[in-house]
Structure formats: C-alpha cells, structure tokens
C-alpha positions in Angstrom: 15.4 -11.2 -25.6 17.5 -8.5 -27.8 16.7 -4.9 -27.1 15.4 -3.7 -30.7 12.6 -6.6 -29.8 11.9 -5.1 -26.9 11.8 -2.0 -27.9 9.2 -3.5 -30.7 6.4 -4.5 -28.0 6.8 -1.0 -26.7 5.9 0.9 -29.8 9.2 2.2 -30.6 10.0 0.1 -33.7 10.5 1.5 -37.3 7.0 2.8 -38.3 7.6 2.0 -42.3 4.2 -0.5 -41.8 0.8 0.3 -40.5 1.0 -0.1 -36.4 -2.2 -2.8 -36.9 -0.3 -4.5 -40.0 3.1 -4.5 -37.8 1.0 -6.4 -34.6 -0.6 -8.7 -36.7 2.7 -10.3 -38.0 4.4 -10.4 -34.5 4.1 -13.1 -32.1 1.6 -13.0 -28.9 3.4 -10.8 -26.5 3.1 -11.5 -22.7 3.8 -8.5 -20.2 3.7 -8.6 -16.6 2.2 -5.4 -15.0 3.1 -4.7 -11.2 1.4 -1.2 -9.7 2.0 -0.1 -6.2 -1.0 1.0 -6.7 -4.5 0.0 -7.5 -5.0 -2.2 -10.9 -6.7 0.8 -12.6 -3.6 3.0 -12.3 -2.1 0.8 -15.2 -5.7 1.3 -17.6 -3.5 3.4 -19.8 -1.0 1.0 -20.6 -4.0 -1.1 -22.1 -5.3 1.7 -24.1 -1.8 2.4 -24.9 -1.1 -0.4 -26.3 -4.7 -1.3 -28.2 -3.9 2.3 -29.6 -0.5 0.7 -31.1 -2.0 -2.8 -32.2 -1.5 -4.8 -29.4 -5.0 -6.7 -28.6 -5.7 -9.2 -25.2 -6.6 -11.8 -26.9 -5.2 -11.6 -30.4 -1.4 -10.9 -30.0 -1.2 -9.8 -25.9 -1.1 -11.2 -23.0 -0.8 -9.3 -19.9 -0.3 -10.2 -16.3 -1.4 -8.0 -13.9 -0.6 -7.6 -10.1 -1.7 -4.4 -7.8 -0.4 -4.1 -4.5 -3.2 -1.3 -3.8 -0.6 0.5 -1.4 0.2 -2.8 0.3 3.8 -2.6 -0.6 4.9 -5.5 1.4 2.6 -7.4 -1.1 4.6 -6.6 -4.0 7.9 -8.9 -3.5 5.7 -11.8 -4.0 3.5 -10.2 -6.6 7.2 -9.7 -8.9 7.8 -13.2 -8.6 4.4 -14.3 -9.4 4.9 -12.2 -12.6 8.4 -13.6 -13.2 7.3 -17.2 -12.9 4.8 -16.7 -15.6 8.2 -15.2 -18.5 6.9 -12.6 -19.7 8.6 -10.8 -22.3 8.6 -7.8 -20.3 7.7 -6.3 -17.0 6.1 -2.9 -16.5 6.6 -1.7 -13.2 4.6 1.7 -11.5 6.3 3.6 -9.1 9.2 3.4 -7.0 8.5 -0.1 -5.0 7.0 -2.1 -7.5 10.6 -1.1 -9.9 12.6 -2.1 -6.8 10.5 -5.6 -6.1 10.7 -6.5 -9.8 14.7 -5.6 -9.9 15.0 -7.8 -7.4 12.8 -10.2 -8.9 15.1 -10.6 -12.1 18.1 -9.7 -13.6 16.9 -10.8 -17.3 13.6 -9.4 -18.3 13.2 -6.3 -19.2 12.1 -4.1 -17.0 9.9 -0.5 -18.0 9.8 2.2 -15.4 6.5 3.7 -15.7 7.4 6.2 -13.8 10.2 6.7 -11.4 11.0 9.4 -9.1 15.1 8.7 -8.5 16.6 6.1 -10.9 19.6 6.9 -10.3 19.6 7.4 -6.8 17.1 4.7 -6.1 20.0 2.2 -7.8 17.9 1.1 -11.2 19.8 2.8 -13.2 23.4 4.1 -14.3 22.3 7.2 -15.6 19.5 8.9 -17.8 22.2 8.3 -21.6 22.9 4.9 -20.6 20.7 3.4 -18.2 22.7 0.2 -18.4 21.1 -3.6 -16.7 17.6 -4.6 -17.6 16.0 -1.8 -17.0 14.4 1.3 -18.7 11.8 3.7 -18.3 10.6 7.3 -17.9 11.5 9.3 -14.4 9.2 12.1 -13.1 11.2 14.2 -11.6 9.6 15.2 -8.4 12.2 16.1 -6.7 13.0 19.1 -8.6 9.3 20.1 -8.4 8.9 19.8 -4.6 10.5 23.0 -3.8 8.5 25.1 -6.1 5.5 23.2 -5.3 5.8 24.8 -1.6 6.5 28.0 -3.5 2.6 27.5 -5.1 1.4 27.0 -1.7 2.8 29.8 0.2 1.3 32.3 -2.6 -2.4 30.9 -2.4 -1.4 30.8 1.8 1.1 33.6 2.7 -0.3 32.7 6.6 0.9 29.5 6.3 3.7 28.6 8.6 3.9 24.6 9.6 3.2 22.4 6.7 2.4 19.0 7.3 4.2 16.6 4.6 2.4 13.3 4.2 4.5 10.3 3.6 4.5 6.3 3.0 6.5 3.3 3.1 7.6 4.4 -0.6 11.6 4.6 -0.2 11.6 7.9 -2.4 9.9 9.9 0.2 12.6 10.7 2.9 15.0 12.1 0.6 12.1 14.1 -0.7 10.5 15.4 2.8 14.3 16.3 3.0 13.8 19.0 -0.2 10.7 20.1 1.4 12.2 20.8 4.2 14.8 22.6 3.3 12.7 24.5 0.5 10.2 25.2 3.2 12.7 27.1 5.4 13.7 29.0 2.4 10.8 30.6 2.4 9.9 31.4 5.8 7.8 27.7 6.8 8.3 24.9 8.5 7.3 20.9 8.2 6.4 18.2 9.8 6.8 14.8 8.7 3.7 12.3 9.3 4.0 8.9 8.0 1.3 6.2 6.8 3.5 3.4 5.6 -0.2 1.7 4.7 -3.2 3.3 3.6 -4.3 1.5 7.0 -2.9 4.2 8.5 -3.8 7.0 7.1 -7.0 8.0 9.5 -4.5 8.2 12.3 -2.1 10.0 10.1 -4.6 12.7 9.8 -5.5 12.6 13.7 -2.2 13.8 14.2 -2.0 16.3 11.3 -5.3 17.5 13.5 -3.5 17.6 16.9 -0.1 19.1 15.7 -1.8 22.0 14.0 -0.5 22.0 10.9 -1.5 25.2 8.9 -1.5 23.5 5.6 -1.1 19.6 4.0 1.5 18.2 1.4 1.1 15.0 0.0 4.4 12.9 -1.5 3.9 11.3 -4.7 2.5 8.0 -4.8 -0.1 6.1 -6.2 -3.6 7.5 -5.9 -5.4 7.1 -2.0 -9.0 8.4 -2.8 -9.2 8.4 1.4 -6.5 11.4 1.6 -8.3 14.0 0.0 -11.2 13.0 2.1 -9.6 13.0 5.5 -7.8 16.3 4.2 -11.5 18.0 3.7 -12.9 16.2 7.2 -9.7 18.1 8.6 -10.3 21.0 7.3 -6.4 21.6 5.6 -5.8 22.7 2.6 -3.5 20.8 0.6 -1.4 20.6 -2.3 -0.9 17.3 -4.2 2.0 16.5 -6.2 -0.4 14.1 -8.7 -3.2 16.0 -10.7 -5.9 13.1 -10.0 -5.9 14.2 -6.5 -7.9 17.2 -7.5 -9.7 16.0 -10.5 -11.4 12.7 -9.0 -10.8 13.7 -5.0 -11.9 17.4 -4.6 -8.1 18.5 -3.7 -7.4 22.5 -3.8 -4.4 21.6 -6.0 -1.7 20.2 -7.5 1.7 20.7 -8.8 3.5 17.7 -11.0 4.0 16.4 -14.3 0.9 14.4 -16.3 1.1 11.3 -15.0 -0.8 9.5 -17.6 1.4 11.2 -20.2 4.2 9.8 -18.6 3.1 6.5 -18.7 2.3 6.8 -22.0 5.8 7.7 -22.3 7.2 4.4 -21.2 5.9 2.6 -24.2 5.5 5.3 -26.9 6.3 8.8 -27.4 3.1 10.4 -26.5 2.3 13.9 -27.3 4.0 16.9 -25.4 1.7 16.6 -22.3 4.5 15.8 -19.6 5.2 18.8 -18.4 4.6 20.3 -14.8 1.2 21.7 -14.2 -0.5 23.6 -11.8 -4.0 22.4 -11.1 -7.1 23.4 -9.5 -11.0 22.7 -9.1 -11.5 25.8 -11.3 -8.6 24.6 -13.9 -5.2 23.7 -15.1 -2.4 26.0 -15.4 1.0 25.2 -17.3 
C-alpha cells in the first residue's frame, strides 16, 4: 500500500471534504491493534477514529490483540494480526512495536507510542524514519532525570529509591538515567524487576525488605496492582504515566499525556502532549 493511503486511514489526508463525506467514499479499512497492554489501553484509537469517520461496521475493521503485560504473548499475537492483512498495524509500546517489526516488513506499522525508536532499532531517525514504520515517541528518557528531581523536592529525606522495572527492553537503558540522575542529586537506586505482572507481589516484598525510602515506576502499560502493593507498602511513589494517579491513588506522576499521544499517531490532536506533573489534588504543566 502507498504511503499518502496510508496516511489517509490515519486522518492525515487533505481535509478539502467533510471527514464523514471523506470515510464514506473510501473502502473498509482493516487495522490490526497489538497493546502490551490491556485491550482498553487502545479505547482511544476507536474513539479516535469514529471521531474522524471511521465506523466498525460501516467502513472499519479492526483486529485487536492485548498481551495484558504477558509480553511473551505478543510474538504470536503480531502474527495472528499479520495473517489476517490488514492495511495497517498499530502497535502500543515498546514490545508490541518490536513483535510486529518482526512480524512484517510490508505493512505499515504506527508507533503509538515509543520510548527509543531510534535506539530500540524501528527507526532511522525522527525526519526520515525510513522502513515500514511510523509513529509518535514519548520521550521518557529525557523526563526521567527531572522526574527524580520532582521527587526529591516533595521528599528531601529520601535517599534509596527503588526503580520498578519489567521485561520491556526500554527499561535498562532507562534505570541507567535514573541512576545516574539520582546520584546527581545526592540518592541512590535500586533496580527490582517484575518481567510479568506475576511477579510483582514479590517485587514489592523486596522493595519492603531492602528499605527503599521511596518507589519509581518505568513506563509501561498500566498495572492497576502497582499502586496497590505501593499503598500496602507504605512507599510513596512517582509514576511516569498520569493514570497511575488518576484511576490507582498514586501520589504522582511526571510524563507526557499519554492519550494525547496516541491520539497523535493517527491525527494531530490538540496541544495536550506535553509533560505534566500530576497529583491526587491536581495537574501541573
């Protein structure tokens, strides 16, 4: 399929006609939809793209496939997708983008979002992403530092911070920022790993035991269980996704809209992407 049509099912075509006019004259799209995640963390793709003209049912199909954090699901998922042609792909997060690269080398692919495209080997760089595919990139590795800057104002006493990782392939490279941020500023980390969210009870156990003075959770798709075991625990932490606070009681957050940002994959969304500082008692830009 030729790019400009691509770029068509994504909203980006010229907007001379009425968006419902425009989808009504186009053929039934099919889009495969892999999330590391759970299924729900793609919802605004399918209010995205109702918002544009795109119906289930009238002129979309879309296949979806969520590895609910079960990453080792997600090789098969891609070529479960793949087998069905779709005429693109939209992939969520780091391992679901690498498991549908490898998946194909035809179909487009939209990155919705990324963490390090370039580094992570999906792209050639941000003006000419060459290969099949595209996407928007979050940028949390050049948040992480000040994010640890956040958390040493609200907790000067602070001094070991445990960083809270998974199997996601982004995360070592980005424990390696907090590290290195941390000790700029007079802390310390320690890494704890739950490659599954399997794991993540005795994750916390040894958060417990190590006596860590404060929690930061690496981007990844939403666990509701973390903020829980974080308040059974008794850390305070310090998310770098919003929805951490807003659905799971977290003290806060530093990082970009997410849901802006997927928005951004198909669309161009209002200017809602930017880094934010949130809390229970509200949101700071």
């Amino acid at each position: 399929m030729r790019r400009r049509d691509f770029i068509a099912i994504l909203g980006g075509a010229a907007v001379t006609w009425p968006l419902a006019a425009r989808a009504q004259q186009q053929k039934t799209w099919r889009v495969g939809c892999l999330s590391s995640g759970p299924a729900a963390s793609l919802d605004s793709f399918r209010q995205r793209m109702a918002d544009l003209g795109y119906i289930e049912g009238r002129n979309l199909i879309v296949d979806l496939r969520a590895a609910e954090g079960q990453y080792d699901r997600l090789p098969g998922f891609a070529l479960e997708i793949v087998e069905l042609h779709p005429d693109a792909i939209v992939a969520e997060a780091t391992p679901a983008i690498a498991a549908a690269q490898r998946a194909t080398k035809t179909i487009p692919i939209v990155m919705a979002p990324v963490t390090d495209p370039i580094g992570s080997g999906f792209i050639e760089s941000f003006a000419r992403p060459g290969r099949n595919i595209t996407g928007v990139a979050n940028m949390f590795g050049d948040l992480t530092a000040k994010s640890l800057e956040i958390l040493h104002h609200v907790l000067p006493d602070a001094k070991t911070i445990a960083v809270l990782m998974s199997a996601n392939p982004t995360h070592a490279k980005l424990y390696e920022v907090a590290s290195n941020g941390a000790r700029m500023i007079g802390m310390s980390t320690l890494p704890f790993v739950a490659a599954t969210p399997a794991d993540l009870d005795r994750a916390f156990s040894e958060i417990k035991q190590a006596r860590c003075d404060a929690l930061y959770t690496l981007a990844d798709p939403y666990r509701p269980k973390i903020p829980e075991l974080a308040a059974a625990t008794q850390i305070p932490a310090i998310y770098q996704y919003g929805y951490f606070v807003e659905f799971g009681g977290g003290l806060m957050s530093y990082g970009p809209d997410t849901l802006a940002l997927v928005a951004h994959a198909w669309s161009r969304p209002p200017r809602q992407d930017i880094a934010r500082f949130k809390t229970p008692r509200g949101t700071f830009d």
